[in-house]
C-alpha positions in Angstrom: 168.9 21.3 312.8 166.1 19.3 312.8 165.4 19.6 315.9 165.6 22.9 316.3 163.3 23.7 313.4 160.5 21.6 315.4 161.1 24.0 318.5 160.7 26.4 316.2 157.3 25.2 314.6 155.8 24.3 318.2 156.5 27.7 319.4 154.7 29.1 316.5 151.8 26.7 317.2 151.3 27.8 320.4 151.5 31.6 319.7 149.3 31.1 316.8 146.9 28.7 319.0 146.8 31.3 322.3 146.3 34.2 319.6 143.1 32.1 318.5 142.0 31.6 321.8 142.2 35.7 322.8 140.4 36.2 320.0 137.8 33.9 320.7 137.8 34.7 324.3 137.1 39.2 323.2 134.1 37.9 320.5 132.4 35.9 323.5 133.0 38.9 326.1 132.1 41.4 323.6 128.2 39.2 323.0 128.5 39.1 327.1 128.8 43.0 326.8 125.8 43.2 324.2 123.6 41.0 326.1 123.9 43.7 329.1 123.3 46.7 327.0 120.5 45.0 325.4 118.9 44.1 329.0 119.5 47.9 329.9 121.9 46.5 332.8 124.3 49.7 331.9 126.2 49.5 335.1 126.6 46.1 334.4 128.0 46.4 331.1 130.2 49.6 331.5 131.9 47.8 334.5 132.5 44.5 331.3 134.3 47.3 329.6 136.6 48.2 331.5 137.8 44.8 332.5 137.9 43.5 329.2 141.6 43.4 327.5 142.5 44.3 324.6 145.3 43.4 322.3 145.4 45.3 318.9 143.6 49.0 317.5 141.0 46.7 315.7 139.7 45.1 319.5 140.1 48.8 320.8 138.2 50.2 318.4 135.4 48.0 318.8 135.3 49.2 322.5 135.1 52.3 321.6 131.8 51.5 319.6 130.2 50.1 322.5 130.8 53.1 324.8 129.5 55.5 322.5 126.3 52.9 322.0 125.9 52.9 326.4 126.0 56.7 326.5 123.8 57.1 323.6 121.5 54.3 325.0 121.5 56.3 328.5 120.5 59.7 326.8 124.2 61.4 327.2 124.7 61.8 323.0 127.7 64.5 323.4 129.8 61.9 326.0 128.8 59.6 323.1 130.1 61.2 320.5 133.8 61.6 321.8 133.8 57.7 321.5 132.4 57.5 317.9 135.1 60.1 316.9 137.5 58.1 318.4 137.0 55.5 315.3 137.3 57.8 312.7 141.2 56.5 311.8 140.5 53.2 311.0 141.5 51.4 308.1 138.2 48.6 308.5 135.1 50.0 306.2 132.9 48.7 308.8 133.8 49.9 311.7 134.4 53.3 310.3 130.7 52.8 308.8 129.1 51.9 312.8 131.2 55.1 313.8 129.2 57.6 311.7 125.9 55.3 312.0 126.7 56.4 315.8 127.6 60.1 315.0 124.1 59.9 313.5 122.3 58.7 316.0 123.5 61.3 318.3 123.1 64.2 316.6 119.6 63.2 315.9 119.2 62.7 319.3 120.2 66.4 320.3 118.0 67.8 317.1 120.9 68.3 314.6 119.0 67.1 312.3 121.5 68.4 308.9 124.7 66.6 310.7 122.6 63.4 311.5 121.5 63.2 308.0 125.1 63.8 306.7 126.5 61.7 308.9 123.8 58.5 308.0 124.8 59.4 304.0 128.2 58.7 305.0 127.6 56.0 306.8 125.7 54.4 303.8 128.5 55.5 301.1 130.5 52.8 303.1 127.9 50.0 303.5 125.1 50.9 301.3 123.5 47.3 302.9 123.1 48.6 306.4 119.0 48.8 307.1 119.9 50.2 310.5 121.5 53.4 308.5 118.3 53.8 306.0 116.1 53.5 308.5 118.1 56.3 310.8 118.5 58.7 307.9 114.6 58.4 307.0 113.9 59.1 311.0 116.0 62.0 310.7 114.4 63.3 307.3 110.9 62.9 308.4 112.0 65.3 311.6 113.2 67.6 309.1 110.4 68.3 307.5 111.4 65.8 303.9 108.2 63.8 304.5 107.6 62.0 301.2 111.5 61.6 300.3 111.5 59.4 303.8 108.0 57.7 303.2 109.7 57.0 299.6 112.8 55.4 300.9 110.9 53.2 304.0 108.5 51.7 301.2 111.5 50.7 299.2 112.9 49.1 302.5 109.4 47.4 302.8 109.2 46.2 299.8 112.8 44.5 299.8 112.5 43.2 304.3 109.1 42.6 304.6 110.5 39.6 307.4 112.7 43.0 309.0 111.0 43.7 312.2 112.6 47.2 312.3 111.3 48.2 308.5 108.1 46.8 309.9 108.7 49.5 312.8 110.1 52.3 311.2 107.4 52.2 307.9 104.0 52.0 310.9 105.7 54.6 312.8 105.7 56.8 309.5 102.5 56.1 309.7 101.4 56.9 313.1 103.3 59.9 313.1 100.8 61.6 310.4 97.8 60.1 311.9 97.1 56.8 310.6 97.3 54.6 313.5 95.2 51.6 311.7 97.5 51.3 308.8 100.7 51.1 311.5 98.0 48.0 313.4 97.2 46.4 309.4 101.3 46.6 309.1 102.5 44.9 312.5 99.7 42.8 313.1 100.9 41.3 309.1 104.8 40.8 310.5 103.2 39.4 314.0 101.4 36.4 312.0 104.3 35.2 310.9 106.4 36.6 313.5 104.9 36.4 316.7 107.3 36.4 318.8 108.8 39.6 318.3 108.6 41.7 321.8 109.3 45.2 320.2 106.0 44.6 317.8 104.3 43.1 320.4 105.0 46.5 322.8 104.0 48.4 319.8 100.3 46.5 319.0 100.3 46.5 322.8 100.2 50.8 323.0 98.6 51.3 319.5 95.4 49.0 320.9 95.5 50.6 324.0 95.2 54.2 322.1 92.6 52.7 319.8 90.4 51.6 322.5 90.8 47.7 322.3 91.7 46.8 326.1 91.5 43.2 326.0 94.6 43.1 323.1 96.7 45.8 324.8 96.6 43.7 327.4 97.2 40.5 325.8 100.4 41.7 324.1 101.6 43.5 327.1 101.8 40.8 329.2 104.0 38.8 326.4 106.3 41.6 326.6 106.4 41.9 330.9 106.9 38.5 330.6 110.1 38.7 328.0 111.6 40.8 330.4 111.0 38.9 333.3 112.9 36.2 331.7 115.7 38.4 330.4 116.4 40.2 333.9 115.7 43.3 332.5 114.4 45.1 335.9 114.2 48.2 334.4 111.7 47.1 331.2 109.7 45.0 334.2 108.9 47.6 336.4 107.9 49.7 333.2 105.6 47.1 331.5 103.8 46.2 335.1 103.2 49.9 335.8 101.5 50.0 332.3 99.1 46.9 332.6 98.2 48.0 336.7 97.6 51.5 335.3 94.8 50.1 333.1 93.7 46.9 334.8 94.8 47.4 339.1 94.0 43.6 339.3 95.4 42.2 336.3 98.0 39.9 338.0 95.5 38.6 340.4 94.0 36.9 337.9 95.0 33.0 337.1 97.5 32.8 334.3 98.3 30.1 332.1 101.7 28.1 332.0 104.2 30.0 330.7 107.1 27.6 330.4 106.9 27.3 327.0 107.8 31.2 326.4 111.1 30.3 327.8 112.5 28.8 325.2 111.0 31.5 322.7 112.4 34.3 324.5 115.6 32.5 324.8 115.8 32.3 320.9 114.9 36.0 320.6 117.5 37.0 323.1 120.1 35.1 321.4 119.0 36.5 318.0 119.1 40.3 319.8 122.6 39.8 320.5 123.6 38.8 316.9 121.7 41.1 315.2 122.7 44.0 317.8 124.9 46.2 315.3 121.5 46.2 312.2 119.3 47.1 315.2 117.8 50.6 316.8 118.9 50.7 320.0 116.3 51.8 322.9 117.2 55.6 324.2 116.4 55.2 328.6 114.3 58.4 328.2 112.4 58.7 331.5 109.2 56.7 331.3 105.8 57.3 332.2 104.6 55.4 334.8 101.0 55.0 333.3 99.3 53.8 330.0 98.4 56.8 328.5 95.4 56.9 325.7 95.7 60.5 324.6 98.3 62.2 323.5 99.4 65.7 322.2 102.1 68.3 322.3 102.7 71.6 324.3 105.4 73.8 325.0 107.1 75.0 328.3 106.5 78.8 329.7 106.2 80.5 332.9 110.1 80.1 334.2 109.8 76.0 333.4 107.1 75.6 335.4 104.1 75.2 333.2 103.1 73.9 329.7 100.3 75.5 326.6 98.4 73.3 324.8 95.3 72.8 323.6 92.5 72.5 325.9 90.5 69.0 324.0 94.1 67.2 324.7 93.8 67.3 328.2 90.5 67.3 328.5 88.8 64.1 330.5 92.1 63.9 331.7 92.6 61.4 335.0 96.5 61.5 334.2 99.1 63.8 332.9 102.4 63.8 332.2 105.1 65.9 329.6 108.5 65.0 328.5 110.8 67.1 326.6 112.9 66.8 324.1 115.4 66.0 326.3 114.4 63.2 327.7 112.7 64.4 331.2 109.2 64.2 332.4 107.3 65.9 335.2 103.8 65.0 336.1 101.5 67.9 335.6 97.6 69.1 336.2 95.4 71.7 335.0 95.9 75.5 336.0 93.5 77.0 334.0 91.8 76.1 330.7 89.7 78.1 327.8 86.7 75.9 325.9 86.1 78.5 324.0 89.6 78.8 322.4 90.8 75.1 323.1 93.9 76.4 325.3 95.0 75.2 328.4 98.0 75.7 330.7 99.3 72.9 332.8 100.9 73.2 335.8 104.5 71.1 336.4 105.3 69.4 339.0 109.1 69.7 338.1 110.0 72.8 336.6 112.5 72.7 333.2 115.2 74.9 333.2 114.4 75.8 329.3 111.4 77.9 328.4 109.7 80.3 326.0 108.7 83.9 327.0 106.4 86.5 326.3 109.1 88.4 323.9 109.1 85.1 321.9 105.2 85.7 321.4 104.1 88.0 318.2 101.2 88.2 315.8 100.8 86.1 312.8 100.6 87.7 309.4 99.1 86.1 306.1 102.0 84.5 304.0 104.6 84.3 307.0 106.5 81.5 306.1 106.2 78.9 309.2 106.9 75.4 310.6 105.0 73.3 313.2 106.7 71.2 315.8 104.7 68.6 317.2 104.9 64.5 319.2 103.6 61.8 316.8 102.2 59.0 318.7 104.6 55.7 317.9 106.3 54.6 321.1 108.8 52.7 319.7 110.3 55.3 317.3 107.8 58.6 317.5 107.8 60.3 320.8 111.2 60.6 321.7 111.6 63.4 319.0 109.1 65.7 317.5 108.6 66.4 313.8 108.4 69.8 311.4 105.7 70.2 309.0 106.9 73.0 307.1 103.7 75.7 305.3 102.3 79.1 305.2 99.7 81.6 307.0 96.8 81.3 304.6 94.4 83.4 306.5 94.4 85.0 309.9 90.9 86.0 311.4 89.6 88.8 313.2 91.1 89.0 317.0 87.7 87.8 318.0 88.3 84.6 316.3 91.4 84.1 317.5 92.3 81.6 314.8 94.0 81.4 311.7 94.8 79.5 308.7 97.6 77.5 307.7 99.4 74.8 305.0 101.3 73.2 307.7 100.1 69.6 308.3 98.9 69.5 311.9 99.0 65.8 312.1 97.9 63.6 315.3 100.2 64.7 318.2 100.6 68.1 316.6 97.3 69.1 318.6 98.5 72.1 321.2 102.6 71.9 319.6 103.8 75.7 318.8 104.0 77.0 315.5 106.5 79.6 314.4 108.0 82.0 312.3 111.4 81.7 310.9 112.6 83.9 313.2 111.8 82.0 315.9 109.0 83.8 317.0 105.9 81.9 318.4 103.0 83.0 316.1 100.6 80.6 317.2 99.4 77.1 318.8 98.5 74.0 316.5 94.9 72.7 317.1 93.7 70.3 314.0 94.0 69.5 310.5 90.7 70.3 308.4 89.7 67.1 306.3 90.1 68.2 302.9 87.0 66.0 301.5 84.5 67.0 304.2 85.5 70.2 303.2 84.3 69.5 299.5 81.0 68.0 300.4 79.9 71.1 302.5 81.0 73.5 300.6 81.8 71.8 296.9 84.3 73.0 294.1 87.7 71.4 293.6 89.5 69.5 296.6 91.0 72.1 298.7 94.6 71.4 299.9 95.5 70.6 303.1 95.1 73.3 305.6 95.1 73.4 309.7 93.2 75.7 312.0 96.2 77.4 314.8 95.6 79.8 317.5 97.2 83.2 317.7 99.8 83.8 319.8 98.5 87.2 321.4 95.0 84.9 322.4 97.2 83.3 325.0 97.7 86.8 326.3 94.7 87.9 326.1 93.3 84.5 327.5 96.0 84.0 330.3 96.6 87.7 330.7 100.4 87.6 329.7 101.5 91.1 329.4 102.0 92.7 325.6 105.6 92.9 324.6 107.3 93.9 321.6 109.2 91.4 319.3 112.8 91.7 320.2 114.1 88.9 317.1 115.1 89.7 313.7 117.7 87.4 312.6 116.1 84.9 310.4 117.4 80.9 311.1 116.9 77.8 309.6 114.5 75.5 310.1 116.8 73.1 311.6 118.3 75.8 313.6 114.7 76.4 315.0 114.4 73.0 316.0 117.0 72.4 317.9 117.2 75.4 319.9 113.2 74.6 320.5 113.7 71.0 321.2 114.1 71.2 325.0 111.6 73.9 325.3 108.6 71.5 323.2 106.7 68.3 325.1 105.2 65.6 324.6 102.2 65.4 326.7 100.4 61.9 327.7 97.3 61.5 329.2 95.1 59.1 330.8 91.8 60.3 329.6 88.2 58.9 331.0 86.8 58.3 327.5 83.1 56.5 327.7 84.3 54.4 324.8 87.5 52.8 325.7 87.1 48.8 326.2 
């Protein structure tokens, strides 16, 4: 009896013991699988995936997790989602959370924007703790259009993670999205004092310098950043990062450098740190990348079959290097066609054509008190230009057709310069050129502070300047806002440009 009661307790042992040891052996390949992701080596990790074994619905649906986080990672949100969906019968709080964190993610990424915000509020009525989620669902307001409601919830974040790189993040890209790049530098340079290691602040003091005309820094952090990803094997981020510093110095590297040894061990400690904190962090969409440091930016949006661009002439102007990307992800090089001074319009010519376009039955005249929303590229690299914003307003005032310009409540931030403006039909009424400053305004003119306004073109000057032929309106139906969006989203661009300006460093 005895005996067979210690047969018995050693088989149990052993069960119990090999059960431990699976268990410890999935958490180790799961941070190998993280690790990959994180050092953009998809192939890599999807080929981890599928080797891995798993033993119970909880390891499973972990799995799942990660293949919807490598599609969404490699800009393929709707393959994504059938793996986030596949968690939704779970009985862990969690994981369910992570599953409509995902959900979120990639409908923000296709521009369904109402979903993506549903989806974060769900995520958060699970784990109300998870930054990631509050930081997601502000993103996802402030492309809707609820400005102050997200600039409210990321200065509560701020106040409460001051140490949180990605509060740090999402709060200056807020920031640089309406125009104020030197409160975004005031807020990152603050975390990099006491943080100096981190490389996706460094990348972002590295662009915002560049942009702001101080060489000598872009370069300084840029270099910390080539040199992270050197030592982390990421060839992808490498190849980026030395494109970026030859673009602005073609002899930076043959230049003596100082020991770098000692990074090692820092970048080892931020890798490691990447890896455990990959769940509360935003992960890094492989849009295509530029393949030069651009110090000008705007938006514009795609005509002419796919195969050209409208913005405003003063964002290309100077211009040594252009380049557009749309909302889904894809850029094509481009140069000048044709360009008006006098009404600040240009038209770009693509070197690969999109498949998605506007046309000249899109095009009608604007009308005083049409209710209308702007779509336009802010300027943050890390968490701006992937996806352009709506600043929601009114036509205040059109002008005589000689004028060519009109009035309008919509905010026409820094970005917005040259990005479409339209009615809530969908129709084009116009093209985004600047914000007037409401306090120069005063002193000229005096009286009370004026409200915000923005000058826009009209959308029958760009017939009359680029000879498009008069059609008549063919839309009626009126759509939501969102529903504008994101049937304009792979038809609006971000455009970058390497501009000869006297003053840069």
């Amino acid at each position: 009896m005895i005996k067979r009661s210690l047969l018995i307790f050693i088989i149990l042992v052993f069960f119990n013991t090999n059960a431990l040891s699976n268990s410890a052996n999935f958490t180790v390949n799961i941070d190998i699988i993280k690790s990959e992701i994180n050092r953009d080596n998809i192939s890599g990790a999807l080929k981890l995936l599928g080797e891995i074994k798993v033993e119970d619905d909880e390891q499973q649906e972990k799995i799942d997790l990660l293949f919807g986080d490598l599609y969404l990672k490699i800009n393929k949100p709707k393959k994504s989602i059938e793996f986030y969906e596949k968690v939704f019968i779970t009985s862990d709080e969690n994981i369910e959370s992570l599953s409509e964190l995902g959900l979120s993610e990639a409908n923000l990424r296709q521009g369904k924007l109402i979903k993506a915000i549903e989806h974060a509020e769900k995520s958060l009525a699970l784990n109300s703790d998870n930054i990631k989620t509050k930081i997601i669902l502000a993103i996802a307001q402030t492309r809707n259009g609820e400005h102050e409601q997200a600039l409210k919830a990321l200065e509560v974040l701020y106040d409460g993670n001051r140490n949180n790189s990605e509060v740090n993040l999402a709060l200056a890209s807020y920031y640089i999205s309406f125009g104020d790049s030197l409160s975004a530098i005031k807020i990152l340079e603050r975390f990099n004092k006491s943080n100096p290691d981190n490389i996706k602040v460094l990348d972002e003091l590295a662009t915002l310098y560049w942009i702001t005309g101080d060489k000598e820094k872009a370069l300084k952090f840029k270099f910390k950043v080539y040199k992270y990803h050197e030592f982390n094997r990421n060839k992808r981020e490498l190849k980026q990062s030395k494109k970026w510093i030859l673009s602005i110095d073609p002899k930076y590297f043959d230049k003596p450098k100082r020991d770098w040894s000692f990074w090692k061990k820092k970048n080892k400690k931020y890798e490691d740190e990447e890896i455990k904190q990959y769940e509360k962090r935003k992960k890094k969409i492989q849009y295509e990348e530029f393949d030069f440091a651009y110090n000008a930016t705007g938006s514009g949006f795609i005509v002419g079959k796919g195969n050209f661009v409208i913005t405003n002439h003063h964002v290309v102007h100077g211009s040594k290097k252009i380049a557009v990307r749309n909302g889904n992800g894809k850029v094509s090089h481009a140069t000048i066609a044709a360009t008006s001074e006098k009404y600040d319009l240009a038209i770009l010519k693509l070197e690969r054509p999109y498949k998605k376009f506007l046309t000249a039955k899109d095009f009608v005249d604007p009308i005083s008190g049409t209710d209308i929303i702007s779509i336009g590229y802010p300027l943050s690299p890390v968490y701006g230009n992937d996806l352009p914003v709506i600043t929601e307003g009114i036509i205040s005032k059109v002008y005589d057709d000689k004028d060519g310009i009109f009035i309008t409540t919509a905010k026409i931030n820094q970005g917005n310069s040259g990005g479409p403006i339209f009615d809530l039909n969908g129709n084009l009424v116009g093209v985004s050129v600047m914000m007037l400053d409401p306090q120069n305004i005063q002193k000229l003119y005096g009286g009370a502070l004026p409200t915000s306004m923005g000058i826009a073109i009209k959308s029958n000057m760009l017939k009359e300047v680029f000879k498009y032929k008069k059609t008549i309106p063919v839309k009626n139906v009126k759509l939501d806002k969102t529903q504008i969006y994101q049937n304009m989203l792979p038809k609006v661009v971000f455009i970058a440009v390497e501009a000869d300006v006297k003053n840069k460093k």
